[in-house]
C-alpha positions in Angstrom: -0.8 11.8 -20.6 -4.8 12.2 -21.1 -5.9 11.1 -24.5 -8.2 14.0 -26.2 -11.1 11.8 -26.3 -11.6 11.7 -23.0 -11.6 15.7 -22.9 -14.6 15.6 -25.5 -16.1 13.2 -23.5 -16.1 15.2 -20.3 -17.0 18.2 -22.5 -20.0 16.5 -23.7 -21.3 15.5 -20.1 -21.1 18.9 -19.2 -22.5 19.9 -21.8 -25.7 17.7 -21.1 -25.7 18.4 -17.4 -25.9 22.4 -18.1 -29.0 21.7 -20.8 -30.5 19.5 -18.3 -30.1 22.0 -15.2 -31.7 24.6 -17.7 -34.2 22.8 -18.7 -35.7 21.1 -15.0 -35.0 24.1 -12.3 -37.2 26.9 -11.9 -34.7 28.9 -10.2 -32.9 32.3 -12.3 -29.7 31.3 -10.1 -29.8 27.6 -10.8 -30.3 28.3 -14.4 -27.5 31.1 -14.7 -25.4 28.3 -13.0 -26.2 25.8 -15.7 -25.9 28.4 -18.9 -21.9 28.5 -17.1 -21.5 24.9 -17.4 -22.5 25.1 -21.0 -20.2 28.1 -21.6 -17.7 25.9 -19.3 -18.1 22.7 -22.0 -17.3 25.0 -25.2 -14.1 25.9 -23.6 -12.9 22.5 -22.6 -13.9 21.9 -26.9 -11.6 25.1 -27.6 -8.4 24.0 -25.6 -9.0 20.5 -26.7 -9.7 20.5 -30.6 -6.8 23.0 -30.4 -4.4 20.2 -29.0 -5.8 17.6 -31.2 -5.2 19.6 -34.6 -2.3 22.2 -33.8 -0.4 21.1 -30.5 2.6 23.4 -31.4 -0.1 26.7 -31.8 -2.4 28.7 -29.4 -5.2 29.8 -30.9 -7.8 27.5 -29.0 -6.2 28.6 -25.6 -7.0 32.0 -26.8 -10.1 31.7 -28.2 -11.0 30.0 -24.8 -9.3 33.0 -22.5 -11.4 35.6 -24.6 -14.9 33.3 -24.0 -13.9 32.9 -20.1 -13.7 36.6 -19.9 -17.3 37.1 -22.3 -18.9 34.3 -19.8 -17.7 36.5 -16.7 -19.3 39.4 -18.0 -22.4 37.7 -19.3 -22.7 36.5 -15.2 -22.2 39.8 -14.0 -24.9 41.0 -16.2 -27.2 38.0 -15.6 -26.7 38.2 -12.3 -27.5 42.1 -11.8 -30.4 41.5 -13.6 -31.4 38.6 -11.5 -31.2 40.8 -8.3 -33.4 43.5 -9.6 -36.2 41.0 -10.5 -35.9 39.8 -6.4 -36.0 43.1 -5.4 -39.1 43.5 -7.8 -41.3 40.4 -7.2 -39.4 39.4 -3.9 -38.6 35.8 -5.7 -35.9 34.1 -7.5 -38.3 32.0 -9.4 -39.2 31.8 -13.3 -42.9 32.2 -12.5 -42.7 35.3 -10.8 -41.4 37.1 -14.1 -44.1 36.3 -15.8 -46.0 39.2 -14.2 -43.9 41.2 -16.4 -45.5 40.0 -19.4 -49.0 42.7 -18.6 
């Protein structure tokens, strides 16, 4: 059996990958990408905090089905809005939204 620890650990590297991804690429799909590995980490925290404090109960698992299903339709949103900036500025990158700003 994995110990717990080593769930939070794997949560926090995930965590720090997605904030790091964010933070260095330039590219809205790279970052939307990263922003799900995030999302990704707080779940892995949900299932295991919930079998750290309550094994016998399922809240956490729940709690981490209803933010899977919030993350999928944050992507589909993200990403519809990402494919109407390309067909805008005819570029994926950050710098070409801020043409928007005028």
């Amino acid at each position: 059996m994995v110990p717990v620890e080593c769930y939070f650990v794997l949560s926090a590297l995930l965590f720090f990958i997605g904030v790091f991804g964010f933070i260095t690429r330039r590219n809205l799909i790279a970052m939307l990408i990263s922003i799900e590995l995030v999302l990704n980490a707080v779940d892995l925290n949900f299932a295991a905090f919930n079998r750290l404090l309550y094994p016998g109960e399922l809240e956490g698992f729940f709690m981490t089905l209803f933010s899977i299903g919030v993350s999928a339709a944050e992507s589909a949103v993200a990403i519809a809005i990402i494919i109407n900036v390309y067909r805008n500025f005819h570029s994926d990158q950050v710098n070409s939204i801020e043409n928007m700003k005028y």
